[in-house]
C-alpha positions, 0 to 999 in steps of 0.5 A, spaced: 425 014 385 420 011 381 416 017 379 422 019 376 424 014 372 417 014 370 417 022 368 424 021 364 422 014 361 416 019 358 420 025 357 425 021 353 419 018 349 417 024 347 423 027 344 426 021 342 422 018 335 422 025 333 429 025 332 429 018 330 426 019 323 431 025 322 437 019 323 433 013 318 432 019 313 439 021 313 442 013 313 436 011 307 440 017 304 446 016 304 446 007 303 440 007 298 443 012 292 436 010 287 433 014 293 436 020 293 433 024 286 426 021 291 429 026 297 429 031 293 422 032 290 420 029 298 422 035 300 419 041 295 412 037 297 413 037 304 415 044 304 410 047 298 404 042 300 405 039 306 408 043 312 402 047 309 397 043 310 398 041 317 399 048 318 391 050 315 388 043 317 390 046 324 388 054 324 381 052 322 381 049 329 384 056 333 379 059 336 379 067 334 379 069 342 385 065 343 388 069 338 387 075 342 390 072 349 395 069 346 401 071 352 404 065 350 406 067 343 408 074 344 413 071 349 417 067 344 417 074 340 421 077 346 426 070 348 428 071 341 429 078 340 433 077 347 437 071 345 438 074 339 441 080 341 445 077 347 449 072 342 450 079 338 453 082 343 457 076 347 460 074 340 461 081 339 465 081 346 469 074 345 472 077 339 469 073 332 469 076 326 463 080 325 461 075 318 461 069 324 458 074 329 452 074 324 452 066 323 452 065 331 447 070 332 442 068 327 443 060 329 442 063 337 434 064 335 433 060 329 430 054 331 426 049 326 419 051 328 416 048 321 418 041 321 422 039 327 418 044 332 411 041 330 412 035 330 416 035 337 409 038 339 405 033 336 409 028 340 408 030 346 402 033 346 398 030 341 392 034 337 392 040 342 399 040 342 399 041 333 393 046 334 398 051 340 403 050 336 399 053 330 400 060 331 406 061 334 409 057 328 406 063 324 407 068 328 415 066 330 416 065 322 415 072 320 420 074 326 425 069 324 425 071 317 426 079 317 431 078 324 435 073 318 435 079 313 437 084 318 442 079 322 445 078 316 445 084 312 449 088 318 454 081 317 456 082 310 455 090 309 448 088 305 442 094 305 435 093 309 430 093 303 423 092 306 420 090 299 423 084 297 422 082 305 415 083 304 414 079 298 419 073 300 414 072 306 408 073 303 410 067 299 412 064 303 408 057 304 408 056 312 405 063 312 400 062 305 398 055 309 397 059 316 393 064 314 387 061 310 387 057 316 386 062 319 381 065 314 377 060 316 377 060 324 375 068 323 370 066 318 366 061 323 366 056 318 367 048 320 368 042 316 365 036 318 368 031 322 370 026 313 375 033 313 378 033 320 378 024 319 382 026 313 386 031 315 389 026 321 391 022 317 394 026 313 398 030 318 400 022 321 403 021 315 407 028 312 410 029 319 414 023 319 416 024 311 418 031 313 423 028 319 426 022 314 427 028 308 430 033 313 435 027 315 436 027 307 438 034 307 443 035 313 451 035 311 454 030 316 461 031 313 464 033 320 470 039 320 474 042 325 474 049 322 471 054 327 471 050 333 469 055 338 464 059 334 460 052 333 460 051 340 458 058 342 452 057 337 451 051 339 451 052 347 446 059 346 441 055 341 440 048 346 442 051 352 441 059 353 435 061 349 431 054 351 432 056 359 431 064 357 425 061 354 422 058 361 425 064 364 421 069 361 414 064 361 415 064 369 415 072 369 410 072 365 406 067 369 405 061 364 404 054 366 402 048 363 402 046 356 403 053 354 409 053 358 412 047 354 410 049 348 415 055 347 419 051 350 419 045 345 420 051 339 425 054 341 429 049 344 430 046 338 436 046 332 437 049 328 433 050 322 437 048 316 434 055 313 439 059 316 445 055 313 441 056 306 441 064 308 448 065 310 451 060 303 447 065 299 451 070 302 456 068 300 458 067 308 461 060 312 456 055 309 461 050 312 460 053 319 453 054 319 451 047 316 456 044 321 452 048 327 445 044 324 449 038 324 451 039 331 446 042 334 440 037 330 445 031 334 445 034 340 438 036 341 434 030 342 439 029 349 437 037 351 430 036 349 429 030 353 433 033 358 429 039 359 422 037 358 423 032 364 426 038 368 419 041 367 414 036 369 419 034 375 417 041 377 411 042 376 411 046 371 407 042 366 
């Protein structure tokens, strides 16, 4: 009985802190106004240095082999094209509007891999976990933005432009932080032991930001507008894709970390870039921020919840 208390404790452990800075950050937000204008400029250097910089700090770590074997991040590529066409499919079936269809299957898959992702990683799995998670995060990005295009373009009638895709992601500061990291795996270069010194404590520092700024950054004003469409996206986000996940690692003989690690980044919420998206569109913005907003509230139980399924089992 013990035992199991033991592994809860540390499941929940893990999980919980995580979740935590996301709640201050959204309680400094919403009683300390002379903050907010803080939060505003916090978050554009999270995401144009920061993120980037943990992104780089631990590419340079990855050994060029690995990059080649790397079952684990191409099974997360094929438990996000199944979970996506499913949710397609069985909101299709159900009956919604195919506006709402597009923002359910776009939250089915798209799990907050540059913040909330990492940083769950980071917490249970310290520095390997960060450097596993690195080409995943690289990998599952470039996936997650054209599946986002394509998604929501089928959605609201828009057309499949490949030009403008390329640009967005080549632009895009994850990806540019990624890959000169891996510039410099490739390269065989190393940086002595001052720049690693550095780099952790830059990464112990800009994680916990980046959780407080996203707590800043999400809508908790509830509504009761699509009901059943919040709760299908949500179910297939936290609890389908999450079990595919480990589905899939199990066929494909994953075990261990590799095995948790998937599970941890697609088992998070959703991304707040997905409702960035959809209000561009000039979609529901009300329906996919509400889907974060639940989805980032419930997750911290399902995580928690899962992780200690899995070291219950063995599997990690």
């Amino acid at each position: 009985m013990n035992s199991v208390l033991d592994l809860l404790s540390l499941s929940i452990a893990s999980i919980v802190p995580v979740f935590g800075w996301i709640l201050l950050g959204s309680v400094l937000y919403r009683t300390i106004a002379v903050l907010q204008p803080l939060f505003s400029k916090g978050e554009l250097l999270v995401f144009y240095f920061g993120i980037p910089g943990i992104l780089f700090i631990t590419a340079t770590k990855i050994e060029v082999t690995e990059i080649l074997s790397s079952t684990y991040a191409l099974v997360g590529v094929l438990t996000t094209c199944l979970s996506l066409a499913l949710a397609w499919y069985y909101a299709r079936w159900r009956g919604f509007n195919l506006e709402q269809v597009g923002i359910i299957a776009q939250a089915s898959y798209r799990s907050n891999l540059g913040i909330i992702g990492l940083a769950l990683c980071a917490s249970t799995f310290g520095e390997e976990g960060l450097i596993l998670a690195t080409l995943p995060v690289a990998l599952w990005t470039l996936l997650f933005n054209i599946l986002a295009v394509v998604v929501l373009n089928s959605a609201y009638g828009g057309r499949f432009a490949f030009l403008p895709i390329l640009v967005a992601l080549l632009k895009n500061p994850l990806i540019i932080g990624i890959t000169l990291g891996f510039a410099v795996a490739v390269s065989g270069r190393t940086f002595n032991g001052t720049f690693y010194a550095f780099g952790s404590n830059f990464i112990s520092v800009v994680i916990p930001l980046s959780l407080v700024f996203l707590g800043g950054a999400i809508d908790l004003r509830p509504s009761r507008q699509s009901q059943q469409a919040i709760v299908l996206a949500t179910t297939l986000r936290l609890l389908i894709a999450p079990a595919l996940s480990i589905l899939i690692c199990l066929l494909f003989g994953l075990r261990g970390i590799e095995l948790a690690i998937n599970f941890l980044l697609l088992g998070g919420p959703v991304a707040v870039a997905s409702h960035i998206m959809v209000a561009a569109k000039g979609g529901d913005g009300r329906l996919a921020a509400n889907i974060v907003v639940l989805t980032t509230i419930i997750a911290p139980f399902t995580l928690s919840l899962g992780l200690f399924l899995l070291r219950f089992f063995a599997l990690v």
